[in-house]
Gaussian input, Z-matrix of N, CA and C with variables (Angstrom, degrees):
# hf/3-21g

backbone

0 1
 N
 C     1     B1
 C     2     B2     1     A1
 N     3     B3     2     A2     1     D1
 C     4     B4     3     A3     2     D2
 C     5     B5     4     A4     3     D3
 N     6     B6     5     A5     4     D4
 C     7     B7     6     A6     5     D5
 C     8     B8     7     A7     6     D6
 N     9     B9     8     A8     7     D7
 C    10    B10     9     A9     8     D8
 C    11    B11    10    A10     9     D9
 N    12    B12    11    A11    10    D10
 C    13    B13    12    A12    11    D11
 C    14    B14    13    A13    12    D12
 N    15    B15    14    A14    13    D13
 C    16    B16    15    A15    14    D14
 C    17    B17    16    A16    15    D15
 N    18    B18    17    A17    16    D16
 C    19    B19    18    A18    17    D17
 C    20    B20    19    A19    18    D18
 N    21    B21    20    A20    19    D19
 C    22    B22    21    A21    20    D20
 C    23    B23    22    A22    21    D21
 N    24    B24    23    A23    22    D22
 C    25    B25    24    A24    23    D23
 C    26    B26    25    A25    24    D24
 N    27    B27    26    A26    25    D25
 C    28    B28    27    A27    26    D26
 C    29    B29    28    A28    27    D27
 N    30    B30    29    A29    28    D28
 C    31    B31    30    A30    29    D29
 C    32    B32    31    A31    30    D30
 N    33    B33    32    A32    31    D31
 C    34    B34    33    A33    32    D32
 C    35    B35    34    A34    33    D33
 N    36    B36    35    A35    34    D34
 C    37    B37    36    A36    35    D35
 C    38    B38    37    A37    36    D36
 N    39    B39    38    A38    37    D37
 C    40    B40    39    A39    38    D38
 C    41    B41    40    A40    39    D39
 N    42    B42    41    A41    40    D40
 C    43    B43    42    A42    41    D41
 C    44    B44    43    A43    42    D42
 N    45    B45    44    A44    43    D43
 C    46    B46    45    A45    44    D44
 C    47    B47    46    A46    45    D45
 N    48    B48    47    A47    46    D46
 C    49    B49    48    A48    47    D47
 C    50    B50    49    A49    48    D48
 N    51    B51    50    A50    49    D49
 C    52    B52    51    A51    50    D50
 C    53    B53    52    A52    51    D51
 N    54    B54    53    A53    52    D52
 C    55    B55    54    A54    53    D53
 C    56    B56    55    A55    54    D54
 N    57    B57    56    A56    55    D55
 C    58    B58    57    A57    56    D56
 C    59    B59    58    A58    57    D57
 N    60    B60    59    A59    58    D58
 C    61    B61    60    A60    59    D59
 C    62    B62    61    A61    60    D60
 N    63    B63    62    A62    61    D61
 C    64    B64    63    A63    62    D62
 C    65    B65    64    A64    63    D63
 N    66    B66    65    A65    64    D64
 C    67    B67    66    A66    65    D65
 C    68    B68    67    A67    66    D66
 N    69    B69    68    A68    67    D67
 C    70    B70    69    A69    68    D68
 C    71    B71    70    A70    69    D69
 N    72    B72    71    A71    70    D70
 C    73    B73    72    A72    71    D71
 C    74    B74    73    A73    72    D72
 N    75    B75    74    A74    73    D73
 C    76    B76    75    A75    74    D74
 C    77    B77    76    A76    75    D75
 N    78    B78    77    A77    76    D76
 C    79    B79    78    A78    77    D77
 C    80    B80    79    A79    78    D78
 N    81    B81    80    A80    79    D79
 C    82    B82    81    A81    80    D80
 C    83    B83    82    A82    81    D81
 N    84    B84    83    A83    82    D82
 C    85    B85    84    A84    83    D83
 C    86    B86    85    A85    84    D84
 N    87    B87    86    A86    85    D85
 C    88    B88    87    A87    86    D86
 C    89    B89    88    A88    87    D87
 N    90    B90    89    A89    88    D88
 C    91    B91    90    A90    89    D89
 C    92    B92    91    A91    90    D90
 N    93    B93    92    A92    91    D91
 C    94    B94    93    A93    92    D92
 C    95    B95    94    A94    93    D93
 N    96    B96    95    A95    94    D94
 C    97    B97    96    A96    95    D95
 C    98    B98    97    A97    96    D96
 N    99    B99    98    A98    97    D97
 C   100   B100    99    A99    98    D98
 C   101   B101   100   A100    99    D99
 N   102   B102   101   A101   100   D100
 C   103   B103   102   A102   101   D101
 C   104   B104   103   A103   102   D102
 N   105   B105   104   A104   103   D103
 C   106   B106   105   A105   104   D104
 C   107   B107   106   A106   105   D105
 N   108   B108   107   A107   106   D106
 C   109   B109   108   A108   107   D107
 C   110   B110   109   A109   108   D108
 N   111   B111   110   A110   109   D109
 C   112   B112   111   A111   110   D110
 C   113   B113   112   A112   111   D111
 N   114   B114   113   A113   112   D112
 C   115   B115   114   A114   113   D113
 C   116   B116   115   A115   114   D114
 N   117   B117   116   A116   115   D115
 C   118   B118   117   A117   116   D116
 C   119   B119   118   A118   117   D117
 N   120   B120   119   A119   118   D118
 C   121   B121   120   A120   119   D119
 C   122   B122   121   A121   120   D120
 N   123   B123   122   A122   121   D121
 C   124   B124   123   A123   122   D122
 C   125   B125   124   A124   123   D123
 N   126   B126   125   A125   124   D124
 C   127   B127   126   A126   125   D125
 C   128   B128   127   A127   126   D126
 N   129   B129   128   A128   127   D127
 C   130   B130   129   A129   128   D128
 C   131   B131   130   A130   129   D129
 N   132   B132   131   A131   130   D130
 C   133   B133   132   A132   131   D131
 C   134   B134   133   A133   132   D132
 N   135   B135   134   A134   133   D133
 C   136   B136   135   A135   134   D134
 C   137   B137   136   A136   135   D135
 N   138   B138   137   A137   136   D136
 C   139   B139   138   A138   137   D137
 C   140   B140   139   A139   138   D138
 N   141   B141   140   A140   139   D139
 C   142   B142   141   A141   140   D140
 C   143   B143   142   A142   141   D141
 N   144   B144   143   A143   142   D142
 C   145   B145   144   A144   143   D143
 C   146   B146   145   A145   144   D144
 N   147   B147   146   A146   145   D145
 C   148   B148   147   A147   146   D146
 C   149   B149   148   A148   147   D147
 N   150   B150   149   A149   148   D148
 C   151   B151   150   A150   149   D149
 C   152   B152   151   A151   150   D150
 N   153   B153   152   A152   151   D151
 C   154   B154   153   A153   152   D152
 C   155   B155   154   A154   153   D153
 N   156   B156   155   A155   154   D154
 C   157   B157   156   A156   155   D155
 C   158   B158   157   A157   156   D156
 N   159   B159   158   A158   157   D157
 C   160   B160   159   A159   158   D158
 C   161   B161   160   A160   159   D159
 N   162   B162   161   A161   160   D160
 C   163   B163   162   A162   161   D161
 C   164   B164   163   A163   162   D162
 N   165   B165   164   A164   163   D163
 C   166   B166   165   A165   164   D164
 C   167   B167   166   A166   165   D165
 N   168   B168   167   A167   166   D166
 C   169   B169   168   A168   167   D167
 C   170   B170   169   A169   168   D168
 N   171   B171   170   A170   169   D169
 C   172   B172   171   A171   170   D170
 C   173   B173   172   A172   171   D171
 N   174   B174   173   A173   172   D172
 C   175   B175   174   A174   173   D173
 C   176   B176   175   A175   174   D174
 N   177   B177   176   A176   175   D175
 C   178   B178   177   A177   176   D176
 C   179   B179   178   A178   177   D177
 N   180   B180   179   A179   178   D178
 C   181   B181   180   A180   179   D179
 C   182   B182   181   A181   180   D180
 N   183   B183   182   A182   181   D181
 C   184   B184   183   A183   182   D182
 C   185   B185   184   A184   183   D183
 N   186   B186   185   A185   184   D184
 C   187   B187   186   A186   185   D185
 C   188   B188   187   A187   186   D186
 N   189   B189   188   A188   187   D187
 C   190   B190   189   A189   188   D188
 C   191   B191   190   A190   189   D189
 N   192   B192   191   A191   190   D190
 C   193   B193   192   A192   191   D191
 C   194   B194   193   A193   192   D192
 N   195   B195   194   A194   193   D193
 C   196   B196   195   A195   194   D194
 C   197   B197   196   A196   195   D195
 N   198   B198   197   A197   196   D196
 C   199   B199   198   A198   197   D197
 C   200   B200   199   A199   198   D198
 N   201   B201   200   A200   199   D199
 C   202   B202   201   A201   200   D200
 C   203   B203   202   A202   201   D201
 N   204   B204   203   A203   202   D202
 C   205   B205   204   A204   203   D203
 C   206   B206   205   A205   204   D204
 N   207   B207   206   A206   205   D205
 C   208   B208   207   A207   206   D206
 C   209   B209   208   A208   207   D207
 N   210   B210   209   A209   208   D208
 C   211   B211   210   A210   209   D209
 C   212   B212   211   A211   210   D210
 N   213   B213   212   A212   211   D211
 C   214   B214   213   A213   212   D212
 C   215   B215   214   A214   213   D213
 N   216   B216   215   A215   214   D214
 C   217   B217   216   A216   215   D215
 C   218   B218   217   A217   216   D216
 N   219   B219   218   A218   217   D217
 C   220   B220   219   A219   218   D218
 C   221   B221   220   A220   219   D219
 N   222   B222   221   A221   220   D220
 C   223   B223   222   A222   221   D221
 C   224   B224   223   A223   222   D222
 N   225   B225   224   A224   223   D223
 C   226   B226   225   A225   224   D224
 C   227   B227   226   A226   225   D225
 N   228   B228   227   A227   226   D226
 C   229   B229   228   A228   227   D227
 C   230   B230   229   A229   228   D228
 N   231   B231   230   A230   229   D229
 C   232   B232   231   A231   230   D230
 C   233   B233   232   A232   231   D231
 N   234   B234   233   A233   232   D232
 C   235   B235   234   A234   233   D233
 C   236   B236   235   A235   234   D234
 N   237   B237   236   A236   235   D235
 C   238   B238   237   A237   236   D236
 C   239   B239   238   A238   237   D237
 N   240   B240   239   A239   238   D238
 C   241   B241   240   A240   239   D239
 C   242   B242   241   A241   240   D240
 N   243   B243   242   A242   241   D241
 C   244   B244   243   A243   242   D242
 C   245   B245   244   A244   243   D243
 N   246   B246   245   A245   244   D244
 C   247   B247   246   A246   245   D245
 C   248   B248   247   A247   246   D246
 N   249   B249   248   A248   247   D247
 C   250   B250   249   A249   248   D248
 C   251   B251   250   A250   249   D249
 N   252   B252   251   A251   250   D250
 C   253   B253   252   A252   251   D251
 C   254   B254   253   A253   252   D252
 N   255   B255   254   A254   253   D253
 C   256   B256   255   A255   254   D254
 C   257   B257   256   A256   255   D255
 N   258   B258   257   A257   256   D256
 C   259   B259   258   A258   257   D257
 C   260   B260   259   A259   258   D258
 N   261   B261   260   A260   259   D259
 C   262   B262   261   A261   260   D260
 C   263   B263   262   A262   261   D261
 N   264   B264   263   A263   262   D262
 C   265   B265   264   A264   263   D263
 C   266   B266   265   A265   264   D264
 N   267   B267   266   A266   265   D265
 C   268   B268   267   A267   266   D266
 C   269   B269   268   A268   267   D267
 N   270   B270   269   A269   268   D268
 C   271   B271   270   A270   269   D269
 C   272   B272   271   A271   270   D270

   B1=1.4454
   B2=1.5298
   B3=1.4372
   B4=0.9853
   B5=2.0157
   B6=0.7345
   B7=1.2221
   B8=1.3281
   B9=1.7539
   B10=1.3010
   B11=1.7613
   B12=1.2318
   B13=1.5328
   B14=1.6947
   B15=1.1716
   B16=1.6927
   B17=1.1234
   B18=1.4405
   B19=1.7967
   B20=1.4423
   B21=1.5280
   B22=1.6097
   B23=1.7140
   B24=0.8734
   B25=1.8395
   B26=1.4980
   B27=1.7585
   B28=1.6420
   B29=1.2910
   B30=1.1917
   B31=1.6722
   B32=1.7126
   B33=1.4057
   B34=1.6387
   B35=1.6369
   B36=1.6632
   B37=1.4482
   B38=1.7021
   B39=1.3086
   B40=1.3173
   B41=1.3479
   B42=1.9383
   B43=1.3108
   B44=2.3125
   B45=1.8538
   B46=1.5676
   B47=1.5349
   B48=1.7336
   B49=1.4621
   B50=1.7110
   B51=1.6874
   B52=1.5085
   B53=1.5363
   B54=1.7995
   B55=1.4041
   B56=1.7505
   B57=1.3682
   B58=1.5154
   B59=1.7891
   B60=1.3620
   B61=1.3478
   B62=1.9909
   B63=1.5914
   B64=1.2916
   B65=1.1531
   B66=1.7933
   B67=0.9719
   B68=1.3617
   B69=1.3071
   B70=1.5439
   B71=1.6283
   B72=1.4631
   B73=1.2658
   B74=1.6548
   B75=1.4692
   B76=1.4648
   B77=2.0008
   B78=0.8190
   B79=1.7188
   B80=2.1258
   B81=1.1406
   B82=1.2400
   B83=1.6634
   B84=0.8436
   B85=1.7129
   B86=1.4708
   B87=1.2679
   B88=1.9195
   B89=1.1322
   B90=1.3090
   B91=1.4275
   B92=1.4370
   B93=1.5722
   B94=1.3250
   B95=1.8754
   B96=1.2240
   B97=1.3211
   B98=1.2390
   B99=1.2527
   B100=1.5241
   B101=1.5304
   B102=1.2221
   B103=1.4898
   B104=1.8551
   B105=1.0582
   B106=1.7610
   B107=1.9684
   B108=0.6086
   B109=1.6160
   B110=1.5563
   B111=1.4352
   B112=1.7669
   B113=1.6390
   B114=1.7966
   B115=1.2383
   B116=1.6882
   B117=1.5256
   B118=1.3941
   B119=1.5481
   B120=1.4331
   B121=1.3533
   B122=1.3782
   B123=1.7805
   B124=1.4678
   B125=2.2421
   B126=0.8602
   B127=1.8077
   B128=1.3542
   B129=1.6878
   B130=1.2600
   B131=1.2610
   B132=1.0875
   B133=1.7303
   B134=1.7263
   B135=1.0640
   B136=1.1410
   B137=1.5189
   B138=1.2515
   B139=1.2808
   B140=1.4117
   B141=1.4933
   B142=1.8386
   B143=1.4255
   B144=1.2570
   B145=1.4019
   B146=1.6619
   B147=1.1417
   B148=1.6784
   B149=1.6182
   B150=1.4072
   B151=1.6330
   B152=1.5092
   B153=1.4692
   B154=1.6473
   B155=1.5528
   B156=1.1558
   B157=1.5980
   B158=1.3285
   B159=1.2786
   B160=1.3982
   B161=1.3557
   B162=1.6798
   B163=1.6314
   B164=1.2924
   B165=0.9823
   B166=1.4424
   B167=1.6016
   B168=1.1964
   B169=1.8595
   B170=1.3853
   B171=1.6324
   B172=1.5003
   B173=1.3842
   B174=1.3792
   B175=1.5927
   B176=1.8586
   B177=1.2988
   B178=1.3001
   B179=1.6351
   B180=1.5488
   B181=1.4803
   B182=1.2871
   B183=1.4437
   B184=1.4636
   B185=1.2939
   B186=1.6391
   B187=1.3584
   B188=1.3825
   B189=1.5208
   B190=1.3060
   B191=1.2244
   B192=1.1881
   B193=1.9715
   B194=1.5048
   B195=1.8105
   B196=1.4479
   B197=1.5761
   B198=0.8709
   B199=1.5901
   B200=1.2082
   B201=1.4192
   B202=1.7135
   B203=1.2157
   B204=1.8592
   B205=1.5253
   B206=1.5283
   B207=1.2258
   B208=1.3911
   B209=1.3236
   B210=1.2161
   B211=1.5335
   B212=1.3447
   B213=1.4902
   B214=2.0514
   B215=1.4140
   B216=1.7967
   B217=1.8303
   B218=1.1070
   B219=1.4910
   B220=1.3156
   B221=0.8884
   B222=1.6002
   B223=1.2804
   B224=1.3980
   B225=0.9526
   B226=1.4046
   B227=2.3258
   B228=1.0371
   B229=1.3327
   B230=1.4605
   B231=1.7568
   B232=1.2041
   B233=1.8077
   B234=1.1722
   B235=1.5845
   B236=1.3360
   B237=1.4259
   B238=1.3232
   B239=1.7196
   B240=1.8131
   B241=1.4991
   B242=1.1001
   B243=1.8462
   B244=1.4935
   B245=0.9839
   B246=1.4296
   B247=1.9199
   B248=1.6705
   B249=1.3862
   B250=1.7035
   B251=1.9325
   B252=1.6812
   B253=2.0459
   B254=1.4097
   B255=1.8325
   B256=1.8164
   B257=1.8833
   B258=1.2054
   B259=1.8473
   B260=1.3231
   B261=1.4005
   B262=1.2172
   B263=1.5995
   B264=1.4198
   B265=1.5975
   B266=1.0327
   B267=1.7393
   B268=1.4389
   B269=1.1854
   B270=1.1361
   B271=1.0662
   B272=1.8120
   A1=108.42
   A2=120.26
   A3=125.86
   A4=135.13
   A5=169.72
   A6=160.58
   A7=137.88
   A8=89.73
   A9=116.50
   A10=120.73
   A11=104.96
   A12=111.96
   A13=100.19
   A14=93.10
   A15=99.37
   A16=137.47
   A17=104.36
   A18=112.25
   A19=79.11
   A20=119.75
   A21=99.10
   A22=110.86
   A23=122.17
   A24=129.34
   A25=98.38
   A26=103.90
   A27=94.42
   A28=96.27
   A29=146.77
   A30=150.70
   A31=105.66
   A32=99.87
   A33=93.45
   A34=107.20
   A35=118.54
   A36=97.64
   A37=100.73
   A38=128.53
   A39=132.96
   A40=140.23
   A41=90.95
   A42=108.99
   A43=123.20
   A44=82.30
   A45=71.68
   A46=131.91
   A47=92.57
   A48=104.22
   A49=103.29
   A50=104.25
   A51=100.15
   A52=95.30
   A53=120.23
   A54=112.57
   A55=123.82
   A56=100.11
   A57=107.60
   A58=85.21
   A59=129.49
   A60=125.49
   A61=107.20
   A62=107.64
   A63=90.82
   A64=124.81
   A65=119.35
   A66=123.63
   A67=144.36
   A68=109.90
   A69=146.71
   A70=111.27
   A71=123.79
   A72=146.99
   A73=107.13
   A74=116.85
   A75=120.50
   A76=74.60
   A77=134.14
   A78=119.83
   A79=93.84
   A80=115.58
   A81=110.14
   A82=112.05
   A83=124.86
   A84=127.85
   A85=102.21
   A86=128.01
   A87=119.40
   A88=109.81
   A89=134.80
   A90=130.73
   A91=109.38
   A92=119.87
   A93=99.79
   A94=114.09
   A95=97.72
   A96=115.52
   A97=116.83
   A98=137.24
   A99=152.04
   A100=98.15
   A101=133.60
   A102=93.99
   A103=115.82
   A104=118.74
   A105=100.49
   A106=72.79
   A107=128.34
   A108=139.01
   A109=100.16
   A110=118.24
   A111=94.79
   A112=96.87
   A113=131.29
   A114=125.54
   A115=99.86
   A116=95.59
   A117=101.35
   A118=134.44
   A119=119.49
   A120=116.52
   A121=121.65
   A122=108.46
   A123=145.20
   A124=97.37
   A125=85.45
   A126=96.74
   A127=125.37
   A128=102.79
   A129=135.02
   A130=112.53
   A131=112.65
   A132=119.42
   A133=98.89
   A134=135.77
   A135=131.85
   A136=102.10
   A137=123.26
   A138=125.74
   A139=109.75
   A140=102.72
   A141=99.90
   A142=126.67
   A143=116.39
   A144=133.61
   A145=112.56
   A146=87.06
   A147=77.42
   A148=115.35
   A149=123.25
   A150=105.90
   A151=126.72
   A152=106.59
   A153=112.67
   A154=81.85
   A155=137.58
   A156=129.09
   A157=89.42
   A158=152.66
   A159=142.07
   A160=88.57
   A161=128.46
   A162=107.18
   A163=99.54
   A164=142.22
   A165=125.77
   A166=115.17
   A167=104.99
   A168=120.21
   A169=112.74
   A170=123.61
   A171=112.04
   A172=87.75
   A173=136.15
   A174=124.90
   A175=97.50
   A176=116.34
   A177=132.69
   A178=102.20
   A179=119.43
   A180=128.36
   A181=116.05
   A182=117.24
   A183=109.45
   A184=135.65
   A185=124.79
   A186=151.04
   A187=94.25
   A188=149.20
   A189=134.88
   A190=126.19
   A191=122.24
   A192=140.10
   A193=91.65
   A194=83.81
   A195=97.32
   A196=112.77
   A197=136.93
   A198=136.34
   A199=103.31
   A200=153.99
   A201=143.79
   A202=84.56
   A203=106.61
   A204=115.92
   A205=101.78
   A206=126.44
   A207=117.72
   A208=123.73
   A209=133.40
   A210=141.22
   A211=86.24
   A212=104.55
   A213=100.09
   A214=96.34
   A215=129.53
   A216=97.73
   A217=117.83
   A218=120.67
   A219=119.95
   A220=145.40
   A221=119.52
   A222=126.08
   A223=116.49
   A224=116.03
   A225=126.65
   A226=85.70
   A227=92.73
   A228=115.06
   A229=106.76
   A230=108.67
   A231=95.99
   A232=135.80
   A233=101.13
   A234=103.55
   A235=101.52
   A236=128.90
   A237=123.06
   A238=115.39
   A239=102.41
   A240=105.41
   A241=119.85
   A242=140.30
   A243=115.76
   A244=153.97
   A245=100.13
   A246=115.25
   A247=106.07
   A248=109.09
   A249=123.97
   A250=90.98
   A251=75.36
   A252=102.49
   A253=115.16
   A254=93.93
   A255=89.53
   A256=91.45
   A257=123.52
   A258=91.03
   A259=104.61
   A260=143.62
   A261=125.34
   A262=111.04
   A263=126.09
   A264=117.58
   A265=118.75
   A266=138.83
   A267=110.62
   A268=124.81
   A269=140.49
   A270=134.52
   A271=108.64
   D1=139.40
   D2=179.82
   D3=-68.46
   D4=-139.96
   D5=99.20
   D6=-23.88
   D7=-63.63
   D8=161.62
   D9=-69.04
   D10=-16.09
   D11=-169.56
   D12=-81.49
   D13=-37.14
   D14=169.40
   D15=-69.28
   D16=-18.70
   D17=-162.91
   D18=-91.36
   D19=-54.79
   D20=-159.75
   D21=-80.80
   D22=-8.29
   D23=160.71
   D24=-46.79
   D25=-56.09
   D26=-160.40
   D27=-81.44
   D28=-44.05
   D29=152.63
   D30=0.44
   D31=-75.55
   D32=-164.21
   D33=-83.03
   D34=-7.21
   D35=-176.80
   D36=-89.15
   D37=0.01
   D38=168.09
   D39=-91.36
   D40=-15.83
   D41=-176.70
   D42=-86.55
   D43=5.29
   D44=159.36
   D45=-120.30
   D46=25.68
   D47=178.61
   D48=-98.38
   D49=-25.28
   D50=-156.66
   D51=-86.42
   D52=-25.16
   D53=153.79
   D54=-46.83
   D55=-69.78
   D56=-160.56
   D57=-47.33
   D58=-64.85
   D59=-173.69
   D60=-27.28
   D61=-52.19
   D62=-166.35
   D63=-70.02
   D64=-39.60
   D65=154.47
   D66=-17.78
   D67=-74.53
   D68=156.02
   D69=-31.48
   D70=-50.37
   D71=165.53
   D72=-51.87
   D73=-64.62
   D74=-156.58
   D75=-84.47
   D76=-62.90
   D77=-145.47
   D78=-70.99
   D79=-21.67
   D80=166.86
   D81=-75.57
   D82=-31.14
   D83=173.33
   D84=-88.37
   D85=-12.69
   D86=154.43
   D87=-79.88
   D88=-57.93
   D89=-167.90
   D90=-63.33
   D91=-47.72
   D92=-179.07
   D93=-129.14
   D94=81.91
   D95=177.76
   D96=-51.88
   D97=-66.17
   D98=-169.24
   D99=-75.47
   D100=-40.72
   D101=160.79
   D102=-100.34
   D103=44.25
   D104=171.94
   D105=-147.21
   D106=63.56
   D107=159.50
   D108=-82.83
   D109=-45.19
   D110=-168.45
   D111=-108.61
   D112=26.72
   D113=168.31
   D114=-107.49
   D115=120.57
   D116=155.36
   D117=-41.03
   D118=132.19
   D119=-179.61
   D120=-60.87
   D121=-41.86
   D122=162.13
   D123=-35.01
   D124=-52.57
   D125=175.26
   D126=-40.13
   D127=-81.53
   D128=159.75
   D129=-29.97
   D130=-58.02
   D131=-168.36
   D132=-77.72
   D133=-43.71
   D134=-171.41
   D135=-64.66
   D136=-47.84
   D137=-160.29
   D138=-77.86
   D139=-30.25
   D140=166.39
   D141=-89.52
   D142=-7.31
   D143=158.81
   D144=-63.98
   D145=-62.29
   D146=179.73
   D147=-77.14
   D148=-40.68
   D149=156.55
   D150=-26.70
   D151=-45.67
   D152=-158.05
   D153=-82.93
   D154=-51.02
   D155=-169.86
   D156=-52.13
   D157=-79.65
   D158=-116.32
   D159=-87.74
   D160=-40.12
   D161=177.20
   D162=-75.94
   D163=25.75
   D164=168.61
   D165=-107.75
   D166=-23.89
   D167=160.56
   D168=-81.61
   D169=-26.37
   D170=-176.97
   D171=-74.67
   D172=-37.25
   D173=-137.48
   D174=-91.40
   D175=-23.34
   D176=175.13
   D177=-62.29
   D178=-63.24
   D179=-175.89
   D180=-68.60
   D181=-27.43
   D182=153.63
   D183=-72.32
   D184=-57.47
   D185=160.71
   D186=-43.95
   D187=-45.64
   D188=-133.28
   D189=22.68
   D190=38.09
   D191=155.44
   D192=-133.87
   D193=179.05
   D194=167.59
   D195=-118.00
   D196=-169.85
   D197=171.14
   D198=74.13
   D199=57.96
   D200=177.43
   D201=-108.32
   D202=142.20
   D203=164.05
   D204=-53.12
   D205=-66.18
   D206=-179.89
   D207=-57.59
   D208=16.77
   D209=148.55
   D210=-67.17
   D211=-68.94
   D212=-140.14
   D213=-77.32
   D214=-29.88
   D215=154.70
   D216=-29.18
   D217=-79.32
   D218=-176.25
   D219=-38.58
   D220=-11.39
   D221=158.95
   D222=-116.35
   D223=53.48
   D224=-167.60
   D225=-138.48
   D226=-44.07
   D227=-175.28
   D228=-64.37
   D229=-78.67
   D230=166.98
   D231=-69.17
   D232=20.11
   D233=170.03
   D234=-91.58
   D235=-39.25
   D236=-158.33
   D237=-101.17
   D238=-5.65
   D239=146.77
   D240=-95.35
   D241=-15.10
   D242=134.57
   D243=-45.74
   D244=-24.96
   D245=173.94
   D246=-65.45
   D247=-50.03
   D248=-167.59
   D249=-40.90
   D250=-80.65
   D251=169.28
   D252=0.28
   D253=-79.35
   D254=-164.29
   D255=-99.52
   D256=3.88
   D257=159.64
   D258=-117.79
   D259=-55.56
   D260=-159.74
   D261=-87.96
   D262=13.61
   D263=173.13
   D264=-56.48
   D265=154.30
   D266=171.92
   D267=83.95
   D268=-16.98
   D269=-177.20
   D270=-102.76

């Protein structure tokens, strides 16, 4: 495999956590504005980005493929207990 063959391998098998993260991030900072007023959007999104990556490597090391509906539960899951996490903890 090439260099380049790798970067974009790891590119698109990462690129539907760092979506669902952005997504997930901006429609969680629409719905509840008045209370995540002092959490960064920059935050949110990071923290569900990288949630959804790590279920997206457990679901790979278990499954040994990629793409299982129960991967993308799982990261559907852990996006929406990162969101709680880094905006509504604490409060």
């Amino acid at each position: 495999m090439q260099p380049s063959d790798a970067f974009w391998h790891l590119t698109n098998f990462f690129a539907p956590a760092v979506v669902l993260g952005a997504i997930a991030a901006a429609l969680t900072k629409l719905l509840w504005w008045r209370e995540l007023a002092g959490v960064s959007a920059v935050r949110l999104w990071a923290w569900a980005s990288a949630a959804t990556a790590i279920a997206s490597l457990i679901g790979l090391v278990v499954f040994e493929r990629d793409g299982r509906m129960a991967t993308y539960a799982g990261m559907v899951l852990a996006c929406a207990a990162a969101l709680w996490w880094a905006g509504f903890r604490g409060r």
